[in-house]
MIMIFI-809440 format. One record per residue (C-alpha): residue in three letters; x, y, z. Coordinates in steps of 0.02 Angstrom, whole numbers, plus 50000, padded with zeros to 5 digits. Example, Ala and Ser with C-alpha at 12.3 -4.5 7.8 and 13.67 -1.06 7.14 Angstrom:
residues 2
+------+-------+-------+-------+
| rest |     u |     v |     w |
+------+-------+-------+-------+
|  ALA | 50615 | 49775 | 50390 |
|  SER | 50684 | 49947 | 50357 |
+------+-------+-------+-------+
END
This chain:
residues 323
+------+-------+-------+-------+
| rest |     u |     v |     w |
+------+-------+-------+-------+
|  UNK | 50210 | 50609 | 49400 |
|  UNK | 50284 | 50436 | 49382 |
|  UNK | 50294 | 50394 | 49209 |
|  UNK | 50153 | 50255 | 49146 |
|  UNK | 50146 | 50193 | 48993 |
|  UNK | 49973 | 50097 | 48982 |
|  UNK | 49838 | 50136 | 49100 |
|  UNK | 49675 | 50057 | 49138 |
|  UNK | 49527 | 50136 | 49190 |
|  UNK | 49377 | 50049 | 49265 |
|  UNK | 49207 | 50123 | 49208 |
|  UNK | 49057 | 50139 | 49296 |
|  UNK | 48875 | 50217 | 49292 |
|  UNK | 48956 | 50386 | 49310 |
|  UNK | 49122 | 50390 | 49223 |
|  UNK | 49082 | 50517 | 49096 |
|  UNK | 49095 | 50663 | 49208 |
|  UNK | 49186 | 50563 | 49358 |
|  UNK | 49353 | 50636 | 49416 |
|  UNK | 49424 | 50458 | 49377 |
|  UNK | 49408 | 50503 | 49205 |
|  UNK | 49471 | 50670 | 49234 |
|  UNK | 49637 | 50610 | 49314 |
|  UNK | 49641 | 50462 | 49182 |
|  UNK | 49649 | 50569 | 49019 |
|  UNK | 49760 | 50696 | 49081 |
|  UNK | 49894 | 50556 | 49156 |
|  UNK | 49882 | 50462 | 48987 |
|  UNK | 49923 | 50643 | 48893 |
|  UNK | 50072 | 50696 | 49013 |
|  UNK | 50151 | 50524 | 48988 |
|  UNK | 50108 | 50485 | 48827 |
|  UNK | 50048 | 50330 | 48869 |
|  UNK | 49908 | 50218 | 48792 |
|  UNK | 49735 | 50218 | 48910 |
|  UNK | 49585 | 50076 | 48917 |
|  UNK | 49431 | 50101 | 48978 |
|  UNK | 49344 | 49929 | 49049 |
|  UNK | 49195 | 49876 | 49109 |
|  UNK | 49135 | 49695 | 49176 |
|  UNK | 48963 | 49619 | 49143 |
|  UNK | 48931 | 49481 | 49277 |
|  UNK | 48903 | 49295 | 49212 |
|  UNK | 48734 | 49248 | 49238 |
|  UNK | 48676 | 49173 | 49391 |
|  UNK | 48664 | 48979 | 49380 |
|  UNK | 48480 | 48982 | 49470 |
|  UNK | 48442 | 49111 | 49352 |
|  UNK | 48502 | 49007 | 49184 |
|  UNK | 48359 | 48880 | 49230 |
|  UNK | 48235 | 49020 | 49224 |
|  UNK | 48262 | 49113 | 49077 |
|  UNK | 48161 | 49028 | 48897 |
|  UNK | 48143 | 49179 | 48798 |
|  UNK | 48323 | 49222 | 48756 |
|  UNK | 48497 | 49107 | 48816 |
|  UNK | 48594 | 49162 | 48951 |
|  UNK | 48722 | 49202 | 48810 |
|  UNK | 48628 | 49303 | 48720 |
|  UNK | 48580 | 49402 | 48871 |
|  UNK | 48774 | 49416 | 48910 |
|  UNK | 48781 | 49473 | 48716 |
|  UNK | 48670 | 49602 | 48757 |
|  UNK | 48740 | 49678 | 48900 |
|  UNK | 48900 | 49656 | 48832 |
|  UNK | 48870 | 49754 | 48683 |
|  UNK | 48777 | 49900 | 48795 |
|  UNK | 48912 | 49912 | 48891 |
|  UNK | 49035 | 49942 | 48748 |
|  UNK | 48915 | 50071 | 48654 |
|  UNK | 48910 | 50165 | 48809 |
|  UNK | 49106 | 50167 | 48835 |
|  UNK | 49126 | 50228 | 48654 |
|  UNK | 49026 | 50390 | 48697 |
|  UNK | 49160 | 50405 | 48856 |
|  UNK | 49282 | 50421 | 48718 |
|  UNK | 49202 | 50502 | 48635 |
|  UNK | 49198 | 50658 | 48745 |
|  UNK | 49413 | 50679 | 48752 |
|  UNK | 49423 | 50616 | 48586 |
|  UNK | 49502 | 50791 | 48545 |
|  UNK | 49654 | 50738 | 48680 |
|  UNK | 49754 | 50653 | 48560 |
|  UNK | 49776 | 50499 | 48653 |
|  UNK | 49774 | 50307 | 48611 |
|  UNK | 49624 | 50247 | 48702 |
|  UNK | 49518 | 50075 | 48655 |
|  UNK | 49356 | 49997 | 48746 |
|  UNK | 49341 | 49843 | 48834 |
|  UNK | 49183 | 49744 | 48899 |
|  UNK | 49233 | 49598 | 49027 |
|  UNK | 49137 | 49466 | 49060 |
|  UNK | 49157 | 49388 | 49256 |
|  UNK | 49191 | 49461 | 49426 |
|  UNK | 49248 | 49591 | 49434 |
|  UNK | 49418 | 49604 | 49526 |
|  UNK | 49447 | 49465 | 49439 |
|  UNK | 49408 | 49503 | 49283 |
|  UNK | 49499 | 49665 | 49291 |
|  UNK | 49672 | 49607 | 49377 |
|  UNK | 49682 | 49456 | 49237 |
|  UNK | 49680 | 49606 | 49123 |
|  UNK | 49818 | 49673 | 49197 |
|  UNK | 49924 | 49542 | 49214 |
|  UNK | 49895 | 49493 | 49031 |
|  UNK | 49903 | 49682 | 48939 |
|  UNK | 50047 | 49732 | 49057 |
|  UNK | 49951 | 49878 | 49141 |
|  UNK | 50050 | 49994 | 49259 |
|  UNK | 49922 | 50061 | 49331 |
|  UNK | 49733 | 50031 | 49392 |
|  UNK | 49609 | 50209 | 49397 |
|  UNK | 49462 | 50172 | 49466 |
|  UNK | 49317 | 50278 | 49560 |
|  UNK | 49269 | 50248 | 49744 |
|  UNK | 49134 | 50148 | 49784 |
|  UNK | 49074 | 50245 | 49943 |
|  UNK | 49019 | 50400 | 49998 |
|  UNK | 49139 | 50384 | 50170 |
|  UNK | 49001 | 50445 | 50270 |
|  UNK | 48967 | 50403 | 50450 |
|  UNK | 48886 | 50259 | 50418 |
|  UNK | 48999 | 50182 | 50240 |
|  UNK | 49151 | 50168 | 50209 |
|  UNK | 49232 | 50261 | 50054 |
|  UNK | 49317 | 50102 | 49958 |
|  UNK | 49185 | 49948 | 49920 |
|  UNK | 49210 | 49769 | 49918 |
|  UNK | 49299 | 49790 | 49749 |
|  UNK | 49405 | 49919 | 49793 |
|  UNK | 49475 | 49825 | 49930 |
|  UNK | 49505 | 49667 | 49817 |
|  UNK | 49595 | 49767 | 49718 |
|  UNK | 49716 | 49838 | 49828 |
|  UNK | 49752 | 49681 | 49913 |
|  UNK | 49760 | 49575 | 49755 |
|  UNK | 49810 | 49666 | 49589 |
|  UNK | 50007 | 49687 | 49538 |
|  UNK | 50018 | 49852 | 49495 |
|  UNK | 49990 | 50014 | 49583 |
|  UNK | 49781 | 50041 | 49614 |
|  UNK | 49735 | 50236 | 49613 |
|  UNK | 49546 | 50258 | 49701 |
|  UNK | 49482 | 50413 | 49694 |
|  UNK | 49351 | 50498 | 49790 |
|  UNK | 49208 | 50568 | 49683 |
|  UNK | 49200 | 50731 | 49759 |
|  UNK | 49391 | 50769 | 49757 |
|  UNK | 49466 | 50915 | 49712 |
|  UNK | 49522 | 50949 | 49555 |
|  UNK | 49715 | 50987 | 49593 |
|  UNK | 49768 | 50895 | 49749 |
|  UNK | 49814 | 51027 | 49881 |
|  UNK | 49912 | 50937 | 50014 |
|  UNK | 49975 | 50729 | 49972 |
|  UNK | 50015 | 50624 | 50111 |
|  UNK | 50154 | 50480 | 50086 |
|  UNK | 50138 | 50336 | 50246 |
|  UNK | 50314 | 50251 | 50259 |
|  UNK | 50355 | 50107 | 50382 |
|  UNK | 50539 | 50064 | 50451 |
|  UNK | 50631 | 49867 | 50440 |
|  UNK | 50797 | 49873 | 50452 |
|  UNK | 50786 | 49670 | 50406 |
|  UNK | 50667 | 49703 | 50274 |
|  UNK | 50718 | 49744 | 50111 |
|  UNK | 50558 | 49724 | 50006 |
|  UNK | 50485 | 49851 | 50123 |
|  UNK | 50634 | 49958 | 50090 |
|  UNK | 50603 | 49968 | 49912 |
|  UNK | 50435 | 49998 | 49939 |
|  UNK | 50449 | 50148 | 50037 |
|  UNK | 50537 | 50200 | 49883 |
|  UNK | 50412 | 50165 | 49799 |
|  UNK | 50299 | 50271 | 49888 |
|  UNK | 50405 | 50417 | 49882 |
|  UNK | 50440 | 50429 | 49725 |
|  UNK | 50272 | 50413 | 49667 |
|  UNK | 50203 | 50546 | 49795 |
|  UNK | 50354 | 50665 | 49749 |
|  UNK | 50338 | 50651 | 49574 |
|  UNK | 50140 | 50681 | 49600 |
|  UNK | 50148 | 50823 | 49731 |
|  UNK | 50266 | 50911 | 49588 |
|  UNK | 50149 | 50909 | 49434 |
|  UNK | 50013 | 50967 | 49564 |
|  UNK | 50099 | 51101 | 49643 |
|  UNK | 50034 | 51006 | 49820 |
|  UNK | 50091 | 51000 | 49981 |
|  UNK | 50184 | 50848 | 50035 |
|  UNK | 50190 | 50767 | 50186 |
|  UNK | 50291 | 50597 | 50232 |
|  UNK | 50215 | 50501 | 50406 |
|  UNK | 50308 | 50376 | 50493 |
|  UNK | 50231 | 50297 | 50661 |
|  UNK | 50325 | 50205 | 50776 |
|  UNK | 50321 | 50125 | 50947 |
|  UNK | 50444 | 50083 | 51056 |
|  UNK | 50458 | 49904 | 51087 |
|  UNK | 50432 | 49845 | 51265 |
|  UNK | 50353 | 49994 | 51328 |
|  UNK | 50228 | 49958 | 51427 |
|  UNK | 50343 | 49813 | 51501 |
|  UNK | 50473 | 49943 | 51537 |
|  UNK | 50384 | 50052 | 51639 |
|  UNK | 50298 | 49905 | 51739 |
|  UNK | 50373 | 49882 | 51922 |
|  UNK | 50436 | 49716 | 51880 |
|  UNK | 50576 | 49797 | 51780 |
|  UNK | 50684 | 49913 | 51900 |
|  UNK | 50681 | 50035 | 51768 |
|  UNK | 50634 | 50199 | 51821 |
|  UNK | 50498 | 50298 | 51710 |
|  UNK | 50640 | 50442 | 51674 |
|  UNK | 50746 | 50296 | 51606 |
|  UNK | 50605 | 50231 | 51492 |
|  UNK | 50548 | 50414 | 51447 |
|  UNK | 50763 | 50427 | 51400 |
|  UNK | 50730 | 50279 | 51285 |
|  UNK | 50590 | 50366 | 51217 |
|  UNK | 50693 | 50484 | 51173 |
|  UNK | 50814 | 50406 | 51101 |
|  UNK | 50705 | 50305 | 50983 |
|  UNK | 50606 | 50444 | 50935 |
|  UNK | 50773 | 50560 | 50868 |
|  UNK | 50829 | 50384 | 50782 |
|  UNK | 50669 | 50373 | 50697 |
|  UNK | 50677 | 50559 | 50616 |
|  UNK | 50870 | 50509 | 50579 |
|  UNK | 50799 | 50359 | 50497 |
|  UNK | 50662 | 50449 | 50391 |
|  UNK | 50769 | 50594 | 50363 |
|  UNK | 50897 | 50479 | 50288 |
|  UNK | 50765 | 50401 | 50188 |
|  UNK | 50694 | 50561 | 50091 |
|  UNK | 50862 | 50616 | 50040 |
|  UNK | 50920 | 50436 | 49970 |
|  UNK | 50780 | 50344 | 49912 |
|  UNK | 50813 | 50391 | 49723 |
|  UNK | 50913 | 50447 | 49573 |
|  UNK | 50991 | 50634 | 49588 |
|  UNK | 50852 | 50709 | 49479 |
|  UNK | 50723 | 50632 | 49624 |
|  UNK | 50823 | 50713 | 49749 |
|  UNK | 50806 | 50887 | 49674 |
|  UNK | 50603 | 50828 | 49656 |
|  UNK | 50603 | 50812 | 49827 |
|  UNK | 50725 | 50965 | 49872 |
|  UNK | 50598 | 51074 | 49750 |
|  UNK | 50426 | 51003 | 49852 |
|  UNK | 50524 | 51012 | 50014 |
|  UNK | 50416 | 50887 | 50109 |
|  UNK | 50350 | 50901 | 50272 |
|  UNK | 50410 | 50760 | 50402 |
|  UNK | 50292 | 50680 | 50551 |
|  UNK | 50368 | 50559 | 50659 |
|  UNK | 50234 | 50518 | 50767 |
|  UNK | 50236 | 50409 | 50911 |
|  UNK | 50078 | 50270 | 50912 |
|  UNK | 49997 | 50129 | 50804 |
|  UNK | 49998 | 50192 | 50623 |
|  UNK | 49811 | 50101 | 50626 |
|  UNK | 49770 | 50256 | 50706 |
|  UNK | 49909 | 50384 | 50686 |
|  UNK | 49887 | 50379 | 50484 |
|  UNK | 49703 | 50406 | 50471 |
|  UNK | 49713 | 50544 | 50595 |
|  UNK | 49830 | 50644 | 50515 |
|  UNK | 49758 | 50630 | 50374 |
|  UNK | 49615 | 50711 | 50439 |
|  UNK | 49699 | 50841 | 50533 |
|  UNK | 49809 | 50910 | 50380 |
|  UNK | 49623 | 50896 | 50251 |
|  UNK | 49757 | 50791 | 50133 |
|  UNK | 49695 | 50736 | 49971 |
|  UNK | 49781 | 50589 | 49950 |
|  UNK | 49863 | 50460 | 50039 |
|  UNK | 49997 | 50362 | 49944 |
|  UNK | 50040 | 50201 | 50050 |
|  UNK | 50092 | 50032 | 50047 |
|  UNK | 49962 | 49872 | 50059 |
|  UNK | 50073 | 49710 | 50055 |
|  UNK | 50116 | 49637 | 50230 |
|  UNK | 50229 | 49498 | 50136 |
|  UNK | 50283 | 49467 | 49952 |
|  UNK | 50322 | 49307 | 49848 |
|  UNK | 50190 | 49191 | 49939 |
|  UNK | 50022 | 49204 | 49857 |
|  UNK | 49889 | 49248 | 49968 |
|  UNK | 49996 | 49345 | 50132 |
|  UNK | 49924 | 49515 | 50022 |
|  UNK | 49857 | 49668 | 50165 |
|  UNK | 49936 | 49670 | 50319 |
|  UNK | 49802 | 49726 | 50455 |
|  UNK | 49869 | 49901 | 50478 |
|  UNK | 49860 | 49944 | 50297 |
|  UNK | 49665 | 49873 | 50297 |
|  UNK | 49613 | 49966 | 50455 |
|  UNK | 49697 | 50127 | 50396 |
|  UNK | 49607 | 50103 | 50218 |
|  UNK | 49442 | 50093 | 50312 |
|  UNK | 49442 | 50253 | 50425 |
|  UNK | 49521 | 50363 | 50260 |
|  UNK | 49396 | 50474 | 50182 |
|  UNK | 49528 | 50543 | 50047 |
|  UNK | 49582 | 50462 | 49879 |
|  UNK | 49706 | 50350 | 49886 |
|  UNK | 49858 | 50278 | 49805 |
|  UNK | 49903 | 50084 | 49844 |
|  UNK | 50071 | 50010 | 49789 |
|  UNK | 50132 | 49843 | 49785 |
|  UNK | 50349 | 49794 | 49817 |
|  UNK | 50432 | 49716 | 49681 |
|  UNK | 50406 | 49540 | 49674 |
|  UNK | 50241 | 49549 | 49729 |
|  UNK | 50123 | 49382 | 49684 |
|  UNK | 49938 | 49392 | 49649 |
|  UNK | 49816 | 49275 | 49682 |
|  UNK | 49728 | 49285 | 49516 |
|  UNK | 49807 | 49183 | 49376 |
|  UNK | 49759 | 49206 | 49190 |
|  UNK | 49693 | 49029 | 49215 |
|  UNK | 49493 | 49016 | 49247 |
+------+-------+-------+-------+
END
């Protein structure tokens, strides 16, 4: 897919045999490209400071610390046949926090890390963390299901039109290219989605207006053919000629769907059993803390698929490198 050149991958209990891991070592092989695997001890309460006499709340943290990293060297342990630079590292903070400073100071270009849900009736697949990562760190944040398949059959890329906009217009690019270049190297299915509305329409077809409900289904009409022109356009400009041919070779699958993406994304998802939806998470760039618009949050909590977040050039985080 996409070429990366220095991946981080955020251990857990399970990492070992996680598909994380999995998708980790073989993306850091195919692109050559260094890979770290990170974990994050929590500081020690304050309340809990007062109570402890036997050892110092930094000598606990040395503890943990030094668990942590012993048990990430046997993770490397078990690919260290892959031929692939790989180091440890043992964080000591929150952990979005934690982990997004390390980006933003090591120049990682891209974030693995395993779901922390089961995305049953009752949970949601992605966990608090999860979710601060996708609104919050720079570069793109890949969370992956535990019980995904090993080769993704069918990809899903979720695109979103402004003429006005261009940050979201290199975004969608963004998407594409990473959900072409992925659905290639897995021989997957690709499908693009693009919901719309048309603006006005329930105001249209109210008896206030005069307009007849043939006129406003016309419209309909109308916008929905300049919506396919639109995403049509799109796929076969978005890139360089050698994406072009990407995306000739995976001939994608188009869905111009009328309806609130909130709802028309997730559903589709479901309907086609897709693997993985790449999509966008940034309602507005350059201004610290406007991060995931609404849509992209309630689509992220009815998924039950991996997922593949990306962020538009020029993109500001929250966290700083300063405590």
């Amino acid at each position: 897919m996409k070429r990366f050149s220095n991946i981080l991958l955020i251990a857990d209990a399970g990492t070992d045999q996680s598909a994380a891991l999995k998708r980790a070592v073989a993306l850091a092989k195919n692109n050559q490209a260094a890979l770290t695997l990170v974990d994050v001890v929590d500081s020690v309460p304050d309340e809990l400071q007062m109570a402890i006499t036997v050892v110092t709340p930094q000598e606990l943290c040395d503890i943990a610390v030094a668990e942590k990293r012993e048990q990430l060297q046997e993770i490397i342990k078990t690919f260290a046949d892959e031929e692939i630079a790989v180091e440890a590292k043992v964080l000591v903070g929150k952990p979005f926090i934690e982990i997004i400073r390390q980006v933003l100071e090591s120049g990682y270009d891209l974030v693995i890390k395993c779901a922390e849900g089961a995305a049953s009736l009752t949970d949601m697949l992605f966990g608090s963390t999860d979710m601060h990562l996708m609104r919050k760190c720079p570069c793109p944040v890949w969370i992956i299901k535990s019980t995904e398949h090993q080769q993704y059959r069918r990809i899903l890329a979720a695109v979103d039109q402004d003429p006005e906009d261009a940050v979201k217009d290199a975004l969608n690019r963004q998407i594409l290219e990473m959900s072409t270049s992925l659905a290639l190297a897995e021989f997957s299915e690709m499908h693009i989605v693009h919901a719309w509305r048309l603006f006005g329409e329930s105001y249209f077809r109210s008896l206030r207006t005069g307009i007849s409900d043939a006129e406003v289904d016309a419209m309909l009409a109308e916008e929905a053919s300049e919506r396919r022109r639109w995403l049509e356009n799109l796929v076969n400009t978005y890139g360089t000629r050698a994406d072009k041919d990407a995306v000739d070779y995976v001939d994608p699958q188009l869905h111009v769907i009328e309806g609130d993406a909130r709802h028309i994304v997730p559903t589709i998802a479901r309907e086609l059993d897709v693997d993985l939806v790449v999509m966008g998470t940034v309602a507005r760039t350059g201004i610290a803390g406007f991060f995931m618009g609404n849509t992209a949050e309630s689509i992220l909590t009815q998924l039950d698929c991996s997922v593949l977040t990306v962020k538009p050039p020029g993109f500001i985080s929250p966290v700083t490198l300063e405590a």
